[in-house]
N, C-alpha and C positions, 0 to 999 in steps of 0.2 A: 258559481263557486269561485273559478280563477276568473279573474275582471275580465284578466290579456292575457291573449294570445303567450307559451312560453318565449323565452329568450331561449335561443339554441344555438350553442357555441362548441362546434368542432376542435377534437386535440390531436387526432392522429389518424391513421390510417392504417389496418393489419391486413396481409393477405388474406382471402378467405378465396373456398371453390368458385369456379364457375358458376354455379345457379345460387350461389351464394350460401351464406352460415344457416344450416338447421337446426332449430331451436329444440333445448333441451341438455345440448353437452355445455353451451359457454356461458364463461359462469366470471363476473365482475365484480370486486371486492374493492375497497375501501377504509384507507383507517391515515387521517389527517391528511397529508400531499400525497400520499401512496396511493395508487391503486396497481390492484394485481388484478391480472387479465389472462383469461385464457378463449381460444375459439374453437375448442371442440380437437382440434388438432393436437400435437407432442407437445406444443410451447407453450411455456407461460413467462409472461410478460410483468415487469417492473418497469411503470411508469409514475413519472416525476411531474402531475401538477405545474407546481407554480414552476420548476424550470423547465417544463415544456419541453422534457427530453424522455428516451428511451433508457434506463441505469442498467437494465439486466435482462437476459432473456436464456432459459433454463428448457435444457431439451429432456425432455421422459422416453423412456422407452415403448411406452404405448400413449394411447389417447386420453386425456388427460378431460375426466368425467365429472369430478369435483374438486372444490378449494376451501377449506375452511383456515382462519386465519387466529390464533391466540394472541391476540395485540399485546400483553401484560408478560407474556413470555418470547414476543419477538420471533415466533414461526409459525409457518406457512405449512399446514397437511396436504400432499395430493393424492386425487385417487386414480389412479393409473387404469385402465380398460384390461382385464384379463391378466394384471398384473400384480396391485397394492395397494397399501399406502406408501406415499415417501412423504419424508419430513426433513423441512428446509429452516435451517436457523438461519435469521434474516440477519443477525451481528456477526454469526462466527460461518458465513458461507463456505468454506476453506472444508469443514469437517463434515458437511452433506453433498459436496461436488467436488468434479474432477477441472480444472482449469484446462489441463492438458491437453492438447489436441482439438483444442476451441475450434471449431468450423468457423470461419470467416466470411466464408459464400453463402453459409444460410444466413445471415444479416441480412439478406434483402428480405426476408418474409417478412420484413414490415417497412414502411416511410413515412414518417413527420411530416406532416400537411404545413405543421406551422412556421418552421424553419428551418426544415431541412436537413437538421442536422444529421450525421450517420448513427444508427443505433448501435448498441452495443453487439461484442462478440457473440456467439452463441455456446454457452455453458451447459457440455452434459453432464448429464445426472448420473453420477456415480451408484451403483448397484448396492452398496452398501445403504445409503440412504431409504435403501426398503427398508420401515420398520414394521410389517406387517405383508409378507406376501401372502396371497390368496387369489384366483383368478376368477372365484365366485362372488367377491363382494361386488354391490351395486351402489351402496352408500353409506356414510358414514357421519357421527358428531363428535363433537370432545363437550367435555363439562369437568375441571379440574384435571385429576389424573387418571380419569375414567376414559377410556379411546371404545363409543358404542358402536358395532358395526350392523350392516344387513347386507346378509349373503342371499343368492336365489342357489336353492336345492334344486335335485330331481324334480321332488313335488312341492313343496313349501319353502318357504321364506324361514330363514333362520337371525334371530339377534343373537348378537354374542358382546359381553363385555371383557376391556382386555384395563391390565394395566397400564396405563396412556407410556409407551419409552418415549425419554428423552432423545431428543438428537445425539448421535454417536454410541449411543448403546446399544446393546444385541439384543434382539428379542429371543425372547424364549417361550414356547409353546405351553408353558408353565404360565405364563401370565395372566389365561384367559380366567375370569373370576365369575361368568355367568354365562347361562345358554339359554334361550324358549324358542322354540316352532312359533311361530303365525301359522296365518289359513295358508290354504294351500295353492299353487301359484300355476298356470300355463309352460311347461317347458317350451323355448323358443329354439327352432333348428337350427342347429350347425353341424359341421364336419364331427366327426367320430372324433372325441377325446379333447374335445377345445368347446368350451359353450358357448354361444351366439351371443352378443349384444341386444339386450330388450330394447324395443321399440319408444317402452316408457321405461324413466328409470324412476325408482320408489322416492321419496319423501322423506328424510329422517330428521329429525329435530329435539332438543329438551325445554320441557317446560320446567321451570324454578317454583317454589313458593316463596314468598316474600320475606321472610327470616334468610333465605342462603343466599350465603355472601361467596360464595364457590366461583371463581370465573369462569366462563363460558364460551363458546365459540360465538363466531357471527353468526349463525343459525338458531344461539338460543334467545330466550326472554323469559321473565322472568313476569308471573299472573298474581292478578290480585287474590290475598286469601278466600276469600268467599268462593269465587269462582274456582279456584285452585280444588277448594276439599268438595265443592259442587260434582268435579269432574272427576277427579282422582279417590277421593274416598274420604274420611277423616285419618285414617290410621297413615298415609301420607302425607299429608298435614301435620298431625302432629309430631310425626318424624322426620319432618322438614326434608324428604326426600324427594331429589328431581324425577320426573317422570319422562320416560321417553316417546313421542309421539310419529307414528309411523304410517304414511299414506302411503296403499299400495297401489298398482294400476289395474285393479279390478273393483276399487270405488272405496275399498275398506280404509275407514280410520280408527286407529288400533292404540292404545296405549300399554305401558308397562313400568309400574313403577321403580323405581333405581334401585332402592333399599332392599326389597322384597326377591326382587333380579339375582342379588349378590348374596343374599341368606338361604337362598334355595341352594346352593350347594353343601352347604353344609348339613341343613333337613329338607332333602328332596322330597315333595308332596306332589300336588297333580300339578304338570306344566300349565294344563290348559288354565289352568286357577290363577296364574299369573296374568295372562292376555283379558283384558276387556274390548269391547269394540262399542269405541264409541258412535258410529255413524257410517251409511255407506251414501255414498252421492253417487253408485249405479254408473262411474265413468272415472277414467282413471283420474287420482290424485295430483297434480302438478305443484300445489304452494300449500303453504302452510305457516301461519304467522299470526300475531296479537298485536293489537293496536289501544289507545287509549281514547276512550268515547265519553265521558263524563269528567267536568273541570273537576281539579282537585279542592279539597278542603283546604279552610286556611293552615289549619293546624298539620298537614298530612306534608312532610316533605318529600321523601321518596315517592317517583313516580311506578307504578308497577299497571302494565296490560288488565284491561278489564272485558274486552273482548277477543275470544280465538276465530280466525278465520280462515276458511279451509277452501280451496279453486279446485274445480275441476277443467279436466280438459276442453267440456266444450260446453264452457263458462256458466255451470252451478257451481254457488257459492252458497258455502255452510257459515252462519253467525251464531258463535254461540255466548250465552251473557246470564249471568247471575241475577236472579229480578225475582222481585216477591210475585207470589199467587193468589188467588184470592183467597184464600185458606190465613194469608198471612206471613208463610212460611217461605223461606227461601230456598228458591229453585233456578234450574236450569233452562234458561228460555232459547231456544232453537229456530233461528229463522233461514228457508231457504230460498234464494234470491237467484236469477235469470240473466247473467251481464253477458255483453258481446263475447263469443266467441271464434276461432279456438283458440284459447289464452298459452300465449306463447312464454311471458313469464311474468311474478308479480314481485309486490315490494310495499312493504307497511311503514306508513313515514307519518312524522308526527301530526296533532291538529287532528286526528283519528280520521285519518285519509289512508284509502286506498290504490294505488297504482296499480295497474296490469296493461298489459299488451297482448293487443291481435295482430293479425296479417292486416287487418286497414287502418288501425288507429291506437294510438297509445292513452289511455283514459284513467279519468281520474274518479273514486266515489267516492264519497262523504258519510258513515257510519255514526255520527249523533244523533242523539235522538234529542237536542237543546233542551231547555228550561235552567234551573237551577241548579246546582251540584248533589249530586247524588248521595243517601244518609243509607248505608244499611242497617244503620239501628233504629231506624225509622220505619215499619211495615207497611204504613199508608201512603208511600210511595208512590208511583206511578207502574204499575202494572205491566205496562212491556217498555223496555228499555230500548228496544232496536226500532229502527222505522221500518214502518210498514212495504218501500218500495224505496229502489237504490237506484237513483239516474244518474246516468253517467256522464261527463264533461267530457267532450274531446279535448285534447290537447296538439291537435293535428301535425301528429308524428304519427309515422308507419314504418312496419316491419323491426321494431327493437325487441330481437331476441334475448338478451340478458338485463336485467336491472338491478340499481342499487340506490340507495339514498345515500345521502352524502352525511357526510360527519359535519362538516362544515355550512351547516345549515343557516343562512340570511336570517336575520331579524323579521317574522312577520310573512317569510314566507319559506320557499324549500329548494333543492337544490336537488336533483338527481343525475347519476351518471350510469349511463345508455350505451349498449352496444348494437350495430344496426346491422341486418342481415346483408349488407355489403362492406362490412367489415371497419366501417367506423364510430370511433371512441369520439364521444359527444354530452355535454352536459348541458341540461333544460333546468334553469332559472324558474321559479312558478313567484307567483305573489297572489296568497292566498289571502287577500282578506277579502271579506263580505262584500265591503263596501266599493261601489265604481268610483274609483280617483278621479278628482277634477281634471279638466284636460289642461293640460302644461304648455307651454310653448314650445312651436319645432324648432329644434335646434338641427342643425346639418349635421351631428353626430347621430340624434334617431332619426334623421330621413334615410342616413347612408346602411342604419341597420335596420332600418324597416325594412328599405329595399333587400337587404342578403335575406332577411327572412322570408320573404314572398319567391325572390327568385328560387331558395331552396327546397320550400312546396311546391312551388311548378315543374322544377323537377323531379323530387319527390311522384309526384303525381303521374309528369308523363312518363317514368321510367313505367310505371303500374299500368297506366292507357297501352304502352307498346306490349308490357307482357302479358294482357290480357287478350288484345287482336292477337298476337300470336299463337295464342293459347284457343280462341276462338276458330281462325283458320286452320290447326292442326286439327281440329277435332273435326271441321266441317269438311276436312280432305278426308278424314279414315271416314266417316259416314257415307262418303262417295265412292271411295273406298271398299267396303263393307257388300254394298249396295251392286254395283261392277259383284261383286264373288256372288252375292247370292242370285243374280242374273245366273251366271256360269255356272250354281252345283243345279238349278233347277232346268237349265237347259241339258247338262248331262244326263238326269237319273230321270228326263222324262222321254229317253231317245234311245232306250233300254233294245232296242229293233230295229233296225236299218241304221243306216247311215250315221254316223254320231258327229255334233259338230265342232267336237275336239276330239282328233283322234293320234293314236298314235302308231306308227307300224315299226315291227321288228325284225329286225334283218341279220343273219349271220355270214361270216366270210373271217377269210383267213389273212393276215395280216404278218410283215415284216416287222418287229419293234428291239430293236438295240439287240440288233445280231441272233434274233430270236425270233421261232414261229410260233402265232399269238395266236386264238381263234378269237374273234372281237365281236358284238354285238353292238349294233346301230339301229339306235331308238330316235326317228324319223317324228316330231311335233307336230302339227299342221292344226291349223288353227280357221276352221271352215265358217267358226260364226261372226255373228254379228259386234261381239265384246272384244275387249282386249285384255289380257293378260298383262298385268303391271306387277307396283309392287307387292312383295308376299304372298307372291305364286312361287313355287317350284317345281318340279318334274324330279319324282323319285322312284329312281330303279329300283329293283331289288333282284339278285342273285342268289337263289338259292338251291345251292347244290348237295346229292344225293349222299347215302354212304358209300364206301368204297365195297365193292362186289365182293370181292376178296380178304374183307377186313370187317368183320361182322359186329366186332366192337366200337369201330368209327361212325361218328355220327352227322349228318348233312352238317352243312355251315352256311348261315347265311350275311350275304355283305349287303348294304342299301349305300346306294349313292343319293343324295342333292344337289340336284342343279337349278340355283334361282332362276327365274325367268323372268326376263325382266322387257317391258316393251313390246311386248307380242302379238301385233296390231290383229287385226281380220285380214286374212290370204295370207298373214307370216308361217313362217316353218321354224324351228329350231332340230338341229340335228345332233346328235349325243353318239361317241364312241365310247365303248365301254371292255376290258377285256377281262374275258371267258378264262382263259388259262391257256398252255398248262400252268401250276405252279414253279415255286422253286424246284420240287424235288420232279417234276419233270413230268407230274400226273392230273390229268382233267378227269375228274369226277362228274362221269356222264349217270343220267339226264343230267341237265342244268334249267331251270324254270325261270324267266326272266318277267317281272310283273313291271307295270309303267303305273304309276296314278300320280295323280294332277294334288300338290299339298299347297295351303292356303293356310299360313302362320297366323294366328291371331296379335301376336304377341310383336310381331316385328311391326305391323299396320296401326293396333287401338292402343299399344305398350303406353305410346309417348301419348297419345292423348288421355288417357288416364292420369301422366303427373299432375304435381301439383302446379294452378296456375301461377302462383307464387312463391319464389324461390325462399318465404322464413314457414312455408308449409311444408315443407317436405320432408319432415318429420311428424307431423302432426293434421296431414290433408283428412278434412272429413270423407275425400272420393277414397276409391279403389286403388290403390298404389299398383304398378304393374306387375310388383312379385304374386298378385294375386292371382296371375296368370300361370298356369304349370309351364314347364319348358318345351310339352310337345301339344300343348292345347294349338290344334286347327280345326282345318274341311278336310278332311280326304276322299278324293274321288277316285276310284279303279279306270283305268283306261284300256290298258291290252294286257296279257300275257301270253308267252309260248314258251315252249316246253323242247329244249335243244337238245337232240340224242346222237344217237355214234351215225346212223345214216347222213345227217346235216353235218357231223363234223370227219366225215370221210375227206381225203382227199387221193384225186386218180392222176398223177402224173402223167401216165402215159397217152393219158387225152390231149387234145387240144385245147388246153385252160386259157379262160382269158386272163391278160398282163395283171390284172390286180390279183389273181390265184395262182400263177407261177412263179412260186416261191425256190428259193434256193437250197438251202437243206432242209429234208423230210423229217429228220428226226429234232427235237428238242434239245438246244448247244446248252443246258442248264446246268448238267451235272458233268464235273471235271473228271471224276473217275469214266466215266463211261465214257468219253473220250479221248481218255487216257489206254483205256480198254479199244476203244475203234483203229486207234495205231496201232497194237500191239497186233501184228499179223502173223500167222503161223506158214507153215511151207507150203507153197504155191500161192499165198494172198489171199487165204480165206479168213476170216474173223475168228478169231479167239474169246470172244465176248461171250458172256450168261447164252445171250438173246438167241445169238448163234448155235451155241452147241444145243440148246433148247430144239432148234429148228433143223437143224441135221440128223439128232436121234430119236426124236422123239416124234410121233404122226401127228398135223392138224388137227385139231380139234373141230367138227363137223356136227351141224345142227341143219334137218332139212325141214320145212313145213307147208305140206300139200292144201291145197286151196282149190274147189270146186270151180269149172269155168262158167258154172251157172252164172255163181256170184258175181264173179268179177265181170263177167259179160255186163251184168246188168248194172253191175257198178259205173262202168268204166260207161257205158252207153257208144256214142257216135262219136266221141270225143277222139278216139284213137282207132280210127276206120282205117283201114288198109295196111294194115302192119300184122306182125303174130300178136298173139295171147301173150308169151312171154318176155315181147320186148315192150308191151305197153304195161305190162305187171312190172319190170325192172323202173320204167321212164317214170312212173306214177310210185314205185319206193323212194325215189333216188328226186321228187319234183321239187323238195325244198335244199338242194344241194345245187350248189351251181355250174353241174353237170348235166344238169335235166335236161335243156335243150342240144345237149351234144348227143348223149342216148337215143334223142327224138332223133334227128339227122343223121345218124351211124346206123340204126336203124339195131344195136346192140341188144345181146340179150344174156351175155354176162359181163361182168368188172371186176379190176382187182385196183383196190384202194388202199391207203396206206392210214392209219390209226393214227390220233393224235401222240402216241407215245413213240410210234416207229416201226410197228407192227403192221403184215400185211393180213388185208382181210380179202378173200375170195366171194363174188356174189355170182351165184346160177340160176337163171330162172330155164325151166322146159315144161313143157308140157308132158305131162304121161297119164297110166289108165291105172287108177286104186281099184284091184279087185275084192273079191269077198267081203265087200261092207254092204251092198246093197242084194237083195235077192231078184234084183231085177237085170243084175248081169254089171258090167265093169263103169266107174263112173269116171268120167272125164276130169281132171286134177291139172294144175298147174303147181309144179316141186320148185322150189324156194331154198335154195342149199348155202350152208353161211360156211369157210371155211378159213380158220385162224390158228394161226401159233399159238397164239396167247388167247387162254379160255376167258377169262374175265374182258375179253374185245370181242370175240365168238358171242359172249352171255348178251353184252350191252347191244349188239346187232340184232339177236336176237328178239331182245325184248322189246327194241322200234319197231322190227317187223310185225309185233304180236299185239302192240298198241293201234298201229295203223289197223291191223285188218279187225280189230275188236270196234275200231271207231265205223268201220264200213259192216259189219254188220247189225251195228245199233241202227245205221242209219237207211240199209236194206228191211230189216225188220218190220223198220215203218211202216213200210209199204205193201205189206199183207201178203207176201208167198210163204207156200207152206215147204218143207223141207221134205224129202226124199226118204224112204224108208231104209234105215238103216240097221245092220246087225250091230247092237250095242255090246253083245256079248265080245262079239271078236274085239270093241276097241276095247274095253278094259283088259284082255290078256297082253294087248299091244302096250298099254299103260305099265299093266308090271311086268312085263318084260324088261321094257326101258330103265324101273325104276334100279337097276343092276350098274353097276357104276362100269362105262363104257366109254370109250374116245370118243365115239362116232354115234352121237344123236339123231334118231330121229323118228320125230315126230309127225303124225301122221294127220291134218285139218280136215275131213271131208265138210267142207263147209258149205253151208245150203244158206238162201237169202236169208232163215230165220235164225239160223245157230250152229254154231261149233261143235263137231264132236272128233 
C-alpha cells in the first residue's frame, strides 16, 4: 500500500505523566496551521504549524475529555470531566476567558523541541465560559445550532438535545428541545455524591444526508443517500435529517434521528420507538467514522462517505456499505473484520484508508474493493462491495494515543498528525501510491534523514525492550514472591500441634510513658523456619476489649495495629510494643484479648505486576488492572492469642518488684480534676477525693470461692512440693503476673495490689473445712477471698479467678475422677440466699476433679 517507510517529523514536546499519556482522554484537532491539543490533563493547547511556536494555552477547571472544533464559526467546545461544556471563540478570546492572573509558572508544562522558544502564558478559563454545566455528561457533537449531549444516568445513558449558545450567552435550562434513554449502562464507583470517571468513554457523532448543507463539527460526515435511507430509514431521507450515531462501552451502536428527537416533545409517543440499534460488536465502542471506497462518477461533484466504519476496543471492526443483493434490491451489506488490537485511537483519511493505533504499531488498511466506479442504478453490479479480508500495513510508529488527519493533505498522498504516549506532537508524511518509485539518487539530505528516521525506531523500540524486561522481572519477583507465602501459610496450618515454626509470644508489664502508667503488651516474632518473611508480610495485632462492668450499655472496642515485616530472615525475631491502657479518661476495660496473625497483602506484591506492560495501555490493558484487587484481599494466618485480666494487670508495690515494674505513681496522672481533688486535703491530711470518702464509709466489697484440695492437689501435682496449699493456689493465681516468682520465694499466701485505676484490691488464699455438703463428714476446701473498695475491680478479680479454675477443671475432668457426693439440696439454698443484694459475697466452690458445684 505505502511504497516507504512514513516521513516522521517532530513539532513539540508536552508534559505528560510519569508512565506516560493513557489513551482515551487526548484528543488532536486540526483546521489549516492550527492545531488544538489537548492530553487528558486541564490544558489545551494552541499550536502554530508553520511558525513552529506555542500561541495559547487555556486552563479548565477539570479534565479536559473532548474537543470538538466549528471552523466556519471560529470556536472551540470543551468538555470538562464532572464539570461541562465550555465554549471558546477563537477571534473574540477576551469574552470566554479571564487574562487576569495568567500563571506564568505553569508555562513550563510544555517545551518546543524545535526552537526553543517560551510558550505562551497560561490563560484560565473563566467560569462563565460554562455554557452547559452538568457533571453527568460523557460526550458530546454540534451539527448547526443543535449542541447533542450523552449523559451516563444511575442506569442508562441519556441523549439530550440543547439549543447550541453562542459564546457569551447564558444558557438557560429552557433550551433543552429533546430527550431519549438508551439501553442501559453499568454504574461505575465513586465517592457518595460525585460520579466516578468511566473507564470507556462513549462515542458520539452525526451522520448527514447528502442534501444538508447544515455545518458540522470535526466529528461529523456527511453519507452517501443510499446508504443514508439503507440505515436511517426513508422518512429520514426524505426529511433530510441528521442522525445521531452513539457507540457505547458495552459494544451497542445506536442511532437516533434529529428530526424525529425534536418533534417528540411536542407529540410524545413511545421513547423506545425513537432508538434503533444498529449493531453490537460485544466490546466497547472506541471510533466511529465514514470513509469513501468507490471513485467517483464523472458527472458526481460532491464527495459524500459511502462506507461507515465502526472499532472496537480490542480491534473488531464493523463495515458497513449499500450493495445490491441477489434479489436485485439494494441492501445493507455488513462486514466484520479482525485488525491489531487494543486500538488506541483511529482516523478515516481519504483514498478510503483507514488509520488506527495499538500499543505496538500504528497501521494503515485499505477499504476498496477496486474495479470500476460504482452505478446504483445499475443492479447487476458486483454483489459485495467490501473485501473479503483487511491487511494491514505497518507504518512502524508505536504508542500514538490520539490522531488526526491533516487538512493539508500532499498531492498523491496524506499527512497526519499524532500525539505519542510520551507526549509528543509529531506529523507522518505517507505516499500512498500503488506504485514502487523508481530509486532516485542519494542525496546527503535523504541520507541525513534516513539516518534520524532509523535512529528514532531504535529508540522507539529500545524504550519498549527496557519496559517490557522490566515488566517481565517484576512479575518474575512476585511469582517468587507468591511462591516464599505459599511455602509459609502451608508450613503454619500444617503445625496445628506442637511447636509452630512461626510463632509468636505475648507478654504483659507495666510501663512509664509521658508521665503516665501504661499497661503495654509485647508481641515477641520469632521466625523458627526455614523461609523468610520479605515483602507484603505483616504482623497484625488486634486488641479487643470488653464492656465496661458497670456500664451495661457500652460495648467492647476493638483496635488492629499493622506492622510490615520486612526482612525477616530464619533465627530473626521482631519485637512489637503495643499499649493496653488506661485510656484518657483513666479507665482499662479489663479482660483485654490480644490476638497476633501473620497478613500477607496481595495487592502490595502482584499490584504492580498486574499493570500495564506499556504505558499507552493503561487505560485500555487487556490484563487485570490492580484496582481488581479489593483493599484487604490477602493470606491471613492466626498466630497466638491471650486473654489479659485484672490478676495480670495487678500491681503489688510493697513487693520487691524488679526496676522495669517499679513505677512511680500508682494511680493514672490523666485526669486533671482528680488531681486537682488529690491536693485538696481536709484536717489532719486525709484525702477529700470520691475514692476516699467511698473507702472510709462504706465496707469492701468481698467475694470468697472455696476450692476442693482434691482438685488442686491433683492440679498442681509435684510442681509445688514443700510449700502450703494456699501459697501454691496464690503463686499459681498470680503466675502470669510478674510477681509469680516473688510469691514463690516469700513463700506468701495473701497480697494486696493496687488496680489499674488506683484501687486496692486484697487477695487471701487458707485453707479451711466446708461442712454439710458431703454426707461423709467435713470436706477439705481451700477459701479464695477477693477484697476491694471498688466493686466493678472485686467483679473483674473475680471473674480471672473463675476462669482459671473453670479451665483446671476441664482439664482435670479429662482424666476420669469421679466427684464426691454431695448435698445439692443445701447448695441451691446457699445459691438463694446469696441472690439478696449484700456487700459481702460469698461463694461457696466444693469442687471435685469432675465439677463445680
Amino acid at each position: 500500500m505505502a511504497s516507504r517507510a512514513p516521513r516522521v517529523e517532530y513539532l513539540a514536546g508536552f508534559r505528560c505523566p510519569l508512565g506516560g499519556l493513557a489513551a482515551g482522554k487526548p484528543r488532536v484537532l486540526c483546521h489549516g496551521a492550527e492545531v488544538f491539543l489537548s492530553t487528558g490533563s486541564e490544558l489545551v493547547y494552541v499550536y502554530d504549524q508553520e511558525g513552529r511556536l506555542l500561541t495559547a494555552v487555556y486552563k479548565f477547571p477539570g479534565q479536559v475529555w473532548h474537543l470538538e472544533l466549528l471552523a466556519l464559526r471560529r470556536a472551540l467546545y470543551v468538555l470538562c470531566a464532572q464539570s461541562g461544556i465550555y465554549c471558546l471563540s477563537l477571534d473574540q478570546a477576551g469574552r470566554s476567558v479571564s487574562q487576569d492572573g495568567g500563571d506564568g509558572g505553569d508555562s513550563q508544562g510544555t517545551e518546543d523541541e524545535q526552537d526553543g522558544s517560551p510558550p505562551s502564558s497560561v490563560i484560565p478559563v473563566d467560569p462563565g465560559a460554562c455554557v452547559l454545566p452538568d457533571a453527568t455528561l460523557c460526550a458530546f457533537t454540534i451539527l448547526d445550532d443543535v449542541l447533542v449531549t450523552l449523559a451516563q444516568g444511575p442506569t442508562q445513558w441519556k441523549v439530550q438535545l440543547f439549543e447550541r449558545p453562542c459564546p457569551g450567552e447564558d444558557p438557560r435550562p429552557g433550551g433543552q428541545i429533546g430527550e431519549v434513554h438508551l439501553s442501559s449502562c453499568t454504574p461505575t464507583a465513586g465517592s457518595p455524591g460525585e460520579p466516578a470517571a468511566p473507564r470507556f468513554l462513549p462515542v458520539l457523532c452525526c451522520a448527514s444526508p447528502p442534501g444538508s448543507r447544515a455545518p458540522h463539527s470535526s466529528r461529523g460526515f456527511a453519507l452517501e443517500g443510499a446508504l443514508f435511507g439503507l440505515l436511517f430509514g426513508a422518512g429520514a431521507a426524505l426529511l433530510e435529517s441528521p442522525a445521531i450515531l452513539c457507540g457505547l462501552p458495552d459494544g451497542q451502536l445506536c442511532c437516533v434521528v434529529l428530526r424525529t428527537l425534536v418533534t417528540s416533545r411536542s407529540a410524545p409517543g413511545d421513547p423506545k420507538a425513537l432508538v434503533k440499534i444498529l449493531h453490537h460488536l460485544e466490546e466497547p465502542v472506541v471510533f466511529i467514522g465514514a470513509l469513501r471506497t468507490e471513485p467517483l462518477a464523472e458527472d458526481v461533484e460532491d464527495e459524500h462517505s459511502d462506507c461507515l466504519v465502526v472499532l472496537g476496543h480490542h480491534g473488531r471492526t464493523l463495515a458497513i456499505k449499500a450493495s445490491w443483493n441477489e434479489a436485485g434490491h439494494l441492501a445493507p451489506e455488513l462486514r466484520e473484520y479482525r485488525l491489531p488490537g487494543p486500538v488506541l485511537c483511529a482516523a478515516c483519511g481519504g483514498h478510503s484508508r483507514l488509520y488506527l493505533s495499538s500499543p505496538s504499531d500504528l497501521c494503515v488498511v485499505d477499504l476498496a474493493r477496486g474495479g470500476s466506479p460504482w452505478d446504483p442504478a445499475q443492479p447487476d453490479g458486483a454483489l459485495g462491495g467490501l473485501p473479503s479480508l483487511l491487511c494491514p500495513t505497518s507504518l512502524s510508529i508505536c504508542s500514538v494515543v490520539t490522531l488526526s488527519v491533516s487538512s493539508r493533505t500532499p498531492e498523491g498522498g496524506a499527512e497526519l498528525l499524532a500525539l505519542s504516549a510520551k507526549g509528543r506532537l509529531m506529523t507522518c508524511s505517507l505516499d500512498l501510491h500503488r506504485e514502487t518509485p523508481c530509486p532516485t539518487s542519494v542525496t546527503s539530505a535523504n541520507t541525513g534523514q534516513k539516518i534520524k528516521e532509523l535512529l528514532s525506531g531504535i529508540g522507539t523500540v529500545s524504550e519498549r525492550v527496557s519496559s517490557l524486561k522490566k515488566a517481565v522481572d517484576q512479575r518474575n519477583k512476585a511469582l517468587t514472591c507468591l511462591n516464599e507465602a505459599m511455602n509459609v501459610s502451608c508450613a503454619l496450618l500444617s503445625s496445628r500441634e506442637g511447636p509452630r515454626p512461626i510463632s509468636c509470644a505475648i507478654t504483659t508489664a507495666w510501663s512509664c510513658l509521658q508521665l503516665q502508667d501504661v499497661l503495654t503488651a509485647t508481641c515477641l516474632l520469632e521466625n523458627s523456619s526455614s523461609f523468610s518473611l520479605d515483602r507484603g508480610w505483616a504482623l497484625c495485632v488486634q486488641v479487643l476489649s470488653s464492656s465496661r462492668a458497670l456500664d451495661l450499655g457500652s460495648a467492647g472496642s476493638a483496635v488492629t495495629y499493622t506492622i510490615p515485616v520486612d526482612q525477616l530472615g530464619p533465627g530473626g525475631r521482631r519485637e512489637v510494643t503495643l499499649p493496653l491502657g488506661p485510656g484518657e479518661d483513666g479507665a482499662l476495660d479489663l479482660p483485654v484479648t490480644v490476638s497476633c496473625a501473620l497478613f500477607y497483602r496481595l495487592r502490595e506484591v502482584v499490584g504492580g505486576a498486574l499493570a500495564p506492560t506499556d504505558p499507552a495501555q493503561d487505560a485500555w490493558s487487556d490484563e487485570c488492572p490492580p484496582d481488581v484487587l479489593p483493599e484487604q484481599d490477602g493470606v491471613c494466618l492466626p498466630l497466638s492469642e491471650r486473654t489479659v485480666d485484672m490478676l495480670q494487670s495487678l500491681r503489688f508495690p510493697s513487693l520487691a518488684v524488679p526496676p522495669m515494674q517499679a513505677l512511680g505513681p500508682l494511680s493514672p496522672a490523666g485526669d486533671p480534676i482528680h488531681t486537682f481533688l488529690g491536693t485538696c486535703r481536709g484536717p489532719g491530711g486525709q484525702l477529700a477525693g470520691p475514692s476516699s470518702l467511698r473507702a472510709k464509709y462504706l465496707p469492701p466489697s468481698v467475694a470468697t470461692i472455696k476450692v476442693s484440695t482434691e482438685l488442686l492437689r491433683a492440679a498442681f501435682g509435684d510442681g509445688h512440693a514443700g510449700m502450703s496449699l494456699g501459697c501454691a493456689t496464690l503463686q499459681w493465681l498470680l503466675a502470669e503476673n510478674a510477681v509469680g516468682d516473688i510469691v514463690r520465694a516469700q513463700a506468701l499466701s495473701s497480697v494486696q495490689g493496687v488496680a489499674p485505676d488506683g484501687t486496692e484490691v486484697h487477695l487471701i488464699v487458707r485453707e479451711v473445712a466446708v461442712t454439710d455438703l458431703c454426707p461423709a463428714g467435713p470436706i477439705q476446701a481451700v477459701e479464695i477471698q477477693v477484697e476491694s473498695s471498688s466493686l466493678a475491680n472485686m467483679c473483674r478479680t473475680h471473674h480471672a479467678i473463675i476462669g482459671r479454675l473453670q479451665r483446671m477443671v476441664v482439664e482435670q475432668a479429662a482424666r476420669g475422677s469421679s466427684p464426691p457426693d454431695l448435698r445439692l439440696q443445701y447448695l441451691h439454698q446457699i445459691h438463694a440466699n446469696h441472690e439478696l443484694p449484700c456487700p459481702e459475697w460469698d461463694l461457696c466452690l466444693a469442687v471435685s476433679p469432675r465439677g463445680t458445684c
